[in-house]
N, C-alpha and C positions, 0 to 999 in steps of 0.2 A: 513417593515423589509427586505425584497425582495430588494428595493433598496440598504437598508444597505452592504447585503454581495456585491451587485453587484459593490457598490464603494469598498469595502474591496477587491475584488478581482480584481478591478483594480489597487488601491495601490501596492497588494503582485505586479503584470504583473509589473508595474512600478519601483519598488524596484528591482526586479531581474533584467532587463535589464539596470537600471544606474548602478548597481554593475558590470553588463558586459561592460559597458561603459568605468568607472571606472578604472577596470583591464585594458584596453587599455590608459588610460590619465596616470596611475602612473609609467607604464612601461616604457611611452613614455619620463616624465621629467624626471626620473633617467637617462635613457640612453642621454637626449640630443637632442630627436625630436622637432619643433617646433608645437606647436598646436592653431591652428587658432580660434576654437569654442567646447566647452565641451557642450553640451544639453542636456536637460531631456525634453524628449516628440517631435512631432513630428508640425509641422506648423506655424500660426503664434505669434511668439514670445509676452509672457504676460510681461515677466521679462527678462533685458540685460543686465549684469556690466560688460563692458572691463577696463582691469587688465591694468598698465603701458608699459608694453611691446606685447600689442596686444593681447591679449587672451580674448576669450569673453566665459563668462558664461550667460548661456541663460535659460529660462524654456518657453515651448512653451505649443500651447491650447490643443493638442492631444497627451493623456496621455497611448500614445499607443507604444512608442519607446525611442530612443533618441539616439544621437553618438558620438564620438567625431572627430572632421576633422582637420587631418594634413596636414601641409604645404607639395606642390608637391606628393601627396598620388597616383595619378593617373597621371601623367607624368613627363616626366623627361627636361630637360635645367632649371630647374629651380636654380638660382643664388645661392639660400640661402646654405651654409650648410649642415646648421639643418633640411631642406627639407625631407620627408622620403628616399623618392628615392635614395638623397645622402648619406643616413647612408649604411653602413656594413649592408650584407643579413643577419647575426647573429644578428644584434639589429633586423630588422623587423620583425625577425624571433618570436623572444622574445615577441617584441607588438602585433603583428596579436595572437599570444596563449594566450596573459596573459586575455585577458576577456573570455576566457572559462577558464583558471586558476582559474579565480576570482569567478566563478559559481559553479567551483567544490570547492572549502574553504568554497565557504558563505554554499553550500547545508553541509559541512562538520560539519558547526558549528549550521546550522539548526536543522541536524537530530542527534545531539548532543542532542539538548534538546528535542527534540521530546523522545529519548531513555529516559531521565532523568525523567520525566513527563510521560509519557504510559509505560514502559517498553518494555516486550514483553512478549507473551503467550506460557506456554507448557501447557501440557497435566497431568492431573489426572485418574487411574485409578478408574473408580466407580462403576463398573459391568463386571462380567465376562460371554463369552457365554456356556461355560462348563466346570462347575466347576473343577473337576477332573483332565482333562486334561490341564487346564490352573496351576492348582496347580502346578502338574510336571513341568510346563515351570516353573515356579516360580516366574510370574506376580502376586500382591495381589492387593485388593481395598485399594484405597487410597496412590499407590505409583505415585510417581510423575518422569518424564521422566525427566532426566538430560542430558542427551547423548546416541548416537547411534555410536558403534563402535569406542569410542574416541571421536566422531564429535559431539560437545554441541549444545544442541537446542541453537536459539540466534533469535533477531529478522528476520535475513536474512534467517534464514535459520530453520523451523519449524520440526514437528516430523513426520508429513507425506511425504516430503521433502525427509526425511534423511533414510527411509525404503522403499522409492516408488519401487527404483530398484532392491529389494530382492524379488525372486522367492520363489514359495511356497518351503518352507522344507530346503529351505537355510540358516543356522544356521548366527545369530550376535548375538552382544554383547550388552543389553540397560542395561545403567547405571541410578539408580531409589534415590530418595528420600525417605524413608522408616521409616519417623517418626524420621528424624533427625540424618538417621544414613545412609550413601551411601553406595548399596549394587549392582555388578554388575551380572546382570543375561544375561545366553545367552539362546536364545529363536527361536521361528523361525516362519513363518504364514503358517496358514494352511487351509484346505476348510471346507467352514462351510454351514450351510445350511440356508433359510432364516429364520427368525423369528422373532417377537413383543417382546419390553421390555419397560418398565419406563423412557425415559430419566429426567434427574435431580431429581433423587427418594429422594434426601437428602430434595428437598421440603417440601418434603409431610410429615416432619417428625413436630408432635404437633397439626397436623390435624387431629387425630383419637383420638376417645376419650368412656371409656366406660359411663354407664348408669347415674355415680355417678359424674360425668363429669373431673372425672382421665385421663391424659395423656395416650395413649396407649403404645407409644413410650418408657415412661419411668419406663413400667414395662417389656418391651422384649429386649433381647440380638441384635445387631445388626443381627445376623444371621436371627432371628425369624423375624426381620423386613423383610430384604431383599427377604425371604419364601413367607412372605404375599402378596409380590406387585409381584412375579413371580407369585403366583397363581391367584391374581387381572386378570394377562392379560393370564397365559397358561389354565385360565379353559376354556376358549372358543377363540379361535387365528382365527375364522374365519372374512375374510374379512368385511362380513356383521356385522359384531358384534362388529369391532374396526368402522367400518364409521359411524355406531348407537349406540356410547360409551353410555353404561346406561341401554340398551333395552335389552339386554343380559340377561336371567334368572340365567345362572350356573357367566358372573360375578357379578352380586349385592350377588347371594349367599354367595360369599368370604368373603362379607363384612358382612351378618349377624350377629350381636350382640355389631357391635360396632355405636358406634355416631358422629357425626360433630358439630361442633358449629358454629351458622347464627346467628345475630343478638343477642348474647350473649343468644341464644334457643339452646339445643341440641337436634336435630332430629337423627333420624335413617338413617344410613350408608345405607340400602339396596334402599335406593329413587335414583332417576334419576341425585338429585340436584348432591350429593356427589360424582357419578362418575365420573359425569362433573367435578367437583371441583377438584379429586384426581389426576382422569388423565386424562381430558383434558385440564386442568390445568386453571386458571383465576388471569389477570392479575393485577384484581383490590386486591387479595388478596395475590400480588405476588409470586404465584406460577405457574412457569414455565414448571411444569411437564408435562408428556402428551406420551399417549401411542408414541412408532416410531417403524417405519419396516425398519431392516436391510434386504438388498435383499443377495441372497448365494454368494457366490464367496471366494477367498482367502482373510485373514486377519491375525489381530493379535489374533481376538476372546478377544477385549475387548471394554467394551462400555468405553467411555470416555469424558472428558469434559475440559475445558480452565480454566487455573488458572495461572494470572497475576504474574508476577515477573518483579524485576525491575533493575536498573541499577545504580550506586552512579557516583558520577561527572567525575571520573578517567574513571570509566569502559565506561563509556556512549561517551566520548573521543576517545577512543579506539576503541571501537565498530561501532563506525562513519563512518569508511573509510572501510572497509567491507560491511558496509551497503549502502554506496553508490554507492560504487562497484558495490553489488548486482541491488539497482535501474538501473544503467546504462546497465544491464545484459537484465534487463528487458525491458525498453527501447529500446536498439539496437535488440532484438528479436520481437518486436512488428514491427520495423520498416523491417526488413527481411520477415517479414512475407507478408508484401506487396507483395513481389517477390516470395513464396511459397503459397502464398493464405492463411493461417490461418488466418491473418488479415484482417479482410473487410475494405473495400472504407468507407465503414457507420460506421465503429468506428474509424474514425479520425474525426477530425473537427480542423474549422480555427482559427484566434483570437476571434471571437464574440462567438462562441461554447465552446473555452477553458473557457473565462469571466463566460459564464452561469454558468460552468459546476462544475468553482472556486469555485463561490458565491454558489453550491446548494450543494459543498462539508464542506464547511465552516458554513454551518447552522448546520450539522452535529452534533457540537461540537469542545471541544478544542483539543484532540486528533487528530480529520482527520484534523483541520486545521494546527495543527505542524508536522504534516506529509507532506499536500498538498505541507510544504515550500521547503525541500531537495528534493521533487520528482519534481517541477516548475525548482530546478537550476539545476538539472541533464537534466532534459530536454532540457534546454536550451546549457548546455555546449555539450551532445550529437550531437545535433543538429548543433551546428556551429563548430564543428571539422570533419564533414562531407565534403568529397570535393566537394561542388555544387557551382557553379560560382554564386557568391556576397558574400557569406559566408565563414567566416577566414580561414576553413580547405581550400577550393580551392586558396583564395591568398595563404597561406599555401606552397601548393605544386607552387605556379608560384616563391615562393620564393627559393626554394627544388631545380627548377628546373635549376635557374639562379645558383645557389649553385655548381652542378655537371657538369652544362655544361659550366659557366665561363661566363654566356650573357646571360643576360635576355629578355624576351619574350616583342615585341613592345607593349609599355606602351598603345598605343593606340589601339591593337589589345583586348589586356588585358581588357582596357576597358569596351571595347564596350561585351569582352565578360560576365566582369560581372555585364555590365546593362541590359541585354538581361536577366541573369540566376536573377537579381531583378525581373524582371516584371513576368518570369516564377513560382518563387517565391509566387510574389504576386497574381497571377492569379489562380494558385492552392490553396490556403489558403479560396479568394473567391468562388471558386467553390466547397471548401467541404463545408463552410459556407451557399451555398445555396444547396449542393444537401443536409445535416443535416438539413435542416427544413422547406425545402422544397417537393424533389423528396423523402427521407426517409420516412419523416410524411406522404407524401399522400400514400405511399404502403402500411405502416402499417395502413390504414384506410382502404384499400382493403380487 
C-alpha cells in the first residue's frame, strides 16, 4: 500500500509540472515561438514522436520534471524567426509567466473541488464557561458562527482567525445560526479562569440509563443533562482526580443511581468502567467525550466544536481564488520565515521528502488528498515567480530589464548565470533531502 501512494504521489509531482510545462508550450504556439521538444520527465527517452515540422514529443525515464525547449532560448544570431530570442520582450514575457499561469488555474480548479467535496468548518456553540454572564453576551448553545464583524467564516479564513486580534473587552459583532433563524450579537472576550468540562457532551447522550433500563436522557430537560456532566467533573476538579478518571469517590458519587449498558447487562454507573466510558470516552463505542482543561486567559468563554458546511458548484468556483490566494499567503510566509527564523532548515525538504511526505498525506484520505492538489500548484507557481536565476521569475526580470533599458543583458552572460543558480538549485534541494533523514533523524535520536 506504502508503494501505492508513493507512485500516486509521484503522478500528482508529474501532473503538476507537465501542466507548468504545458503553460509554456500553449503560449509559445499562439504567439509564434518555435518549439524544438515538449517533455514529460527528465532523462533517457522511453517514447519520441516528431511532428512534420520538427517538434518532438518525448516522455522520458525520470518521472521527476519535464520542459519544453525553444528554439534560440539561450542565445541570440540565431536565423530563425520564430527563435525566442527573436520574438518581441512582450511575447517572452507572456511564455516565461504562462506556466506559473497555468499552476495557479489548475490549483484553481483543484481546490474548486476540494471546496465542493469537504467544504469547510465553523464552529458550534456547545457549552458555555459562565453561564450568566455569557447569557448577557448573548451567545446560546448550539448557535453556530456565521461571521465575525461582517467577515464570513470560509474555508481561508476560520473563527479563530477572524477574533485572534480583538483584545479583551473589545466589543465585535458575531453573526450566529440560531435554529434557522440569523441573529447578530455583539460580544466581546473576557478573562476567565482555568477549568475542567465535557468536551463532546452530546456523546454521552443514551448512555445513562436507569434500573429499569429506561433512557436517562429521555426523561430530563436538556438543562438537567448539561447539570449532570458539570457536576460529573466540578465535584472533584482536582488534578489527581481527572489523571485517575473513576478513582474519585465524590465523581462516581454523581453518578449514583444511574446505569450503563455492556454487553446488553446493565451495571451500575458508580464502577470505574462507566467513568471511563462517559468521560474518558471509548472509541470502540464511539464516544469521543472526555474530560479537557481549559487553561485561564482571555476568551470567548465558550466550549465549542466543528460542524461541516459545504459549498454547491458556483459557490466552490468562487471561493477558489480567495482560497488560493490565501494558500500562497501561506506559502510566501513560510518561505520569509527562512529570513526571520520562524521557519526551521528542518521543516523544508527536497523532491524525495516532498514524494514521502505526498504519499503519507494521501493515505490520509480523500479530503487531504484534494487539498494536497491546489496546495502542490501553489507551490509550484510561488516558487517559480520567485526571482532566483533558472527559474521564470528571474528570466522574468532579464526580460523587465531589456524592457526598460532598451538591450538586453549578453545572452551568454545570462546563461551561464542561470546554469550556475540550476545547480544552486539543485544542490540545496539535495541537502535538505539529506540533512531530513539524515542529520534531523539522528538529533531526534539524541
Amino acid at each position: 500500500m506504502t508503494f501505492l501512494y508513493i507512485l500516486l504521489a509521484l503522478v500528482i509531482l508529474l501532473v503538476m509540472i507537465t501542466v507548468h510545462e504545458f503553460g509554456h508550450y500553449c503560449a509559445g504556439k499562439i504567439l509564434g515561438f518555435k518549439i524544438n521538444e515538449f517533455a514529460i520527465g527528465f532523462g533517457p527517452k522511453l517514447y519520441s514522436r516528431t511532428k512534420k515540422d520538427g517538434e518532438v514529443f518525448s516522455v522520458r525515464a525520470l518521472p521527476l520534471g519535464g520542459f519544453c525547449a525553444f528554439e534560440g532560448e539561450d542565445e541570440d544570431g540565431k536565423s530563425n524567426p520564430q527563435a525566442m530570442n527573436n520574438q518581441p520582450a512582450w511575447k517572452r514575457l507572456i511564455v516565461l509567466l504562462s506556466g506559473v499561469g497555468f499552476n495557479f488555474l489548475f490549483g484553481v480548479l483543484t481546490a474548486a473541488i476540494y471546496l465542493m467535496v469537504s467544504g469547510y468548518a465553523t464552529v458550534m456553540v456547545t457549552q458555555t464557561i459562565n453561564q450568566q454572564e455569557i447569557q448577557t453576551m448573548g451567545l446560546q448553545k448550539n448557535d453556530i458562527v456565521v461571521a465575525v464583524d461582517g467577515k464570513t467564516v470560509e474555508a481561508y479564513r476560520n473563527f479563530s482567525s477572524l477574533i485572534a486580534d480583538y483584545k479583551e473587552g473589545e466589543e465585535f459583532v458575531v453573526t450566529v445560526n440560531r435554529g434557522g433563524e440569523i441573529v447578530y450579537i455583539t460580544t466581546k472576550k473576557q478573562k476567565f479562569d482555568a477549568f475542567y468540562y465535557v468536551s463532546y457532551q452530546d456523546y454521552l447522550k443514551g448512555q445513562l440509563y436507569t434500573k429499569t433500563g429506561e433512557d436517562v436522557y429521555a426523561q430530563i430537560t436538556d438543562e438537567e443533562y448539561s447539570k449532570l456532566l458539570d457536576d460529573i467533573v466540578n465535584q472533584d476538579t482536582s488534578s489527581e482526580a481527572i489523571d485517575a478518571v473513576g478513582k474519585g469517590s465524590a465523581l462516581t458519587a454523581v453518578l449514583e443511581g444511574y446505569y450503563y449498558k455492556l454487553n446488553d447487562e446493565y451495571k451500575p454507573a458508580n464502577s470505574n468502567e462507566i467513568i471511563t466510558l462517559l468521560v474518558s470516552g471509548n472509541a470502540d463505542q464511539n464516544i469521543p467525550a472526555s474530560i479537557s482543561y481549559a487553561t485561564a486567559g482571555v476568551s470567548m468563554g465558550i466550549i465549542q466544536q466543528n460542524v461541516g458546511e459545504s459549498y454547491n458548484f458556483f459557490e466552490a468556483v468562487l471561493k477558489a481564488w480567495p482560497f488560493c490566494f490565501y494558500l500562497c499567503g501561506l506559502i510566501l510566509s513560510a518561505l520569509g520565515g527562512l529570513f526571520t527564523g520562524s521557519t526551521a532548515v528542518s521543516e523544508l525538504g527536497g523532491t524525495i521528502t516532498a514524494i514521502s511526505q505526498m504519499a503519507e498525506i494521501s493515505s490520509y484520505g480523500i479530503s487531504y488528498f484534494l487539498l494536497l492538489l491546489p496546495l502542490i500548484a501553489m507551490n509550484l507557481a510561488v516558487f517559480n515567480i520567485l526571482p532566483i536565476p533558472a527559474l521564470d521569475g528571474a528570466r522574468a526580470v532579464f526580460v523587465l530589464i531589456e524592457i526598460i533599458f532598451r538591450k538586453p543583458v549578453n545572452r551568454t552572460v545570462e546563461a551561464w548565470i542561470h546554469t550556475v543558480g540550476l545547480f544552486v538549485i539543485l544542490g540545496f534541494v539535495i541537502f535538505l533531502d539529506v540533512y531530513h533523514f539524515f542529520i534531523a533523524s539522528y538529533f531526534l535520536r539524541l
